[in-house]
C-alpha positions, 0 to 999 in steps of 0.5 A: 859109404860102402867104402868105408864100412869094408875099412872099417871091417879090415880094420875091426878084423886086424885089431882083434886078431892083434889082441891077446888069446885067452885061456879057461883055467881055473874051475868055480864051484859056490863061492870058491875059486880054484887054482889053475889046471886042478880040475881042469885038463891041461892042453898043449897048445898054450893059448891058442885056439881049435879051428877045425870043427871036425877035429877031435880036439874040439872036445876037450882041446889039444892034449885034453886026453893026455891030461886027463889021468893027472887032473882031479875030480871035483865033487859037487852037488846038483844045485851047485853054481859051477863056472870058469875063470879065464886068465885074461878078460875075453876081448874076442866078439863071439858067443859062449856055451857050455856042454856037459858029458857023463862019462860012462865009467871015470872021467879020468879016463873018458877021451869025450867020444860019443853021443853023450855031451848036451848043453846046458847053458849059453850065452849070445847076442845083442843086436841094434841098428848099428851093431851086433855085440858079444860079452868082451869084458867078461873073465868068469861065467857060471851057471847052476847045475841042474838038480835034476842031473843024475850023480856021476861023472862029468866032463864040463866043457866051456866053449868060446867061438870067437868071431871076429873072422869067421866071415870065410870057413875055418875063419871061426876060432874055438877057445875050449877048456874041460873040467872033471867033476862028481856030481853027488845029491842028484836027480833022475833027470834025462839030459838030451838033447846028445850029440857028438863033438865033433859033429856037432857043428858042420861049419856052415851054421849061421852063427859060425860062418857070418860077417858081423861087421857088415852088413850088421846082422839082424838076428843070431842063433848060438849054434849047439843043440836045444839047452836041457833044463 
């Protein structure tokens, strides 16, 4: 019995290594799509992801800062339903968050350095007796920015960790896209917990580095700080 759930991990992990990456290009906001990379920062490393959790392409991915001066600002109000289109469906096991950031004068010019990113939505685990599954059918998630958020700037950044080998460290892969908004209409609100990417993730937390083959686990925790409002 043992022998065969080990095979059947190797060949979990093999096929879903053997499935395409994916990419978060396009920006939601209401009821309207829009086009690829118009308010999102473009990155160099086409669909691949970041697996160094100390990297500082872990904020926005590779060439996030690069694109940023070309990449518009997207003006929204609090309250507003925001989200993220991928360009395929999203077949990697693993959770999902997204963190926001203000940047302290424009977000054009923001490289997301500093204690200032606080989450503000995530998406986790369902757990039975003979599995542990993630969204893998899913290609758009939304959630609705706080009313409380005060105007400003932001950097909104969606964050895949996908986990199919993620049973060694560095074996977790980081799928991340940032998008520029203006928040107008907003609150008085205090977002916190903060903390800096990197550091937010060491690495060794339990929804990062696990097996979720086998044995199954029987409780999982998305790693990130306390979601605010």
């Amino acid at each position: 019995m043992k022998l065969l759930a080990i095979a059947l991990v190797a060949a979990a992990v093999f096929t879903e290594s053997a499935q395409a990456h994916y990419r978060f290009l396009k920006v939601i906001a209401g009821s309207t799509t829009y086009p690829e990379y118009q308010y999102i920062r473009k990155n160099t490393n086409a669909n691949s992801p970041v697996t160094s959790v100390s990297s500082n392409d872990l904020r926005c991915n590779e060439g996030g800062l690069a694109s940023a001066a070309t990449t518009d600002v997207l003006t929204v109000n609090a309250g507003t339903v925001f989200g993220f289109e991928a360009d395929i469906v999203v077949s990697h096991p693993g959770p999902f968050n997204i963190y926001m950031a203000k940047a302290p004068s424009t977000v054009k010019t923001y490289d997301g350095s500093g204690a200032n990113w606080f989450r503000v939505w995530d998406k986790g685990a369902t757990i039975t007796t003979n599995a542990i599954t993630f969204d893998v059918t899913s290609q758009r998630w939304t959630f609705t920015i706080p009313k409380s958020l005060p105007n400003g700037e932001y950097l909104v950044r969606i964050e895949h960790i996908a986990l199919h080998g993620a049973s060694t460290f560095g074996g977790a892969q980081f799928y991340i896209s940032c998008a520029q908004i203006n928040v107008q209409n907003g609150g008085s609100g205090n977002p916190s917990p903060k903390v800096s990417i990197p550091g937010v993730y060491t690495g060794n937390e339990s929804g990062i580095l696990l097996n979720i083959y086998w044995p199954i686990p029987t409780s999982y925790t998305v790693p990130g700080p306390t979601k605010w409002a």
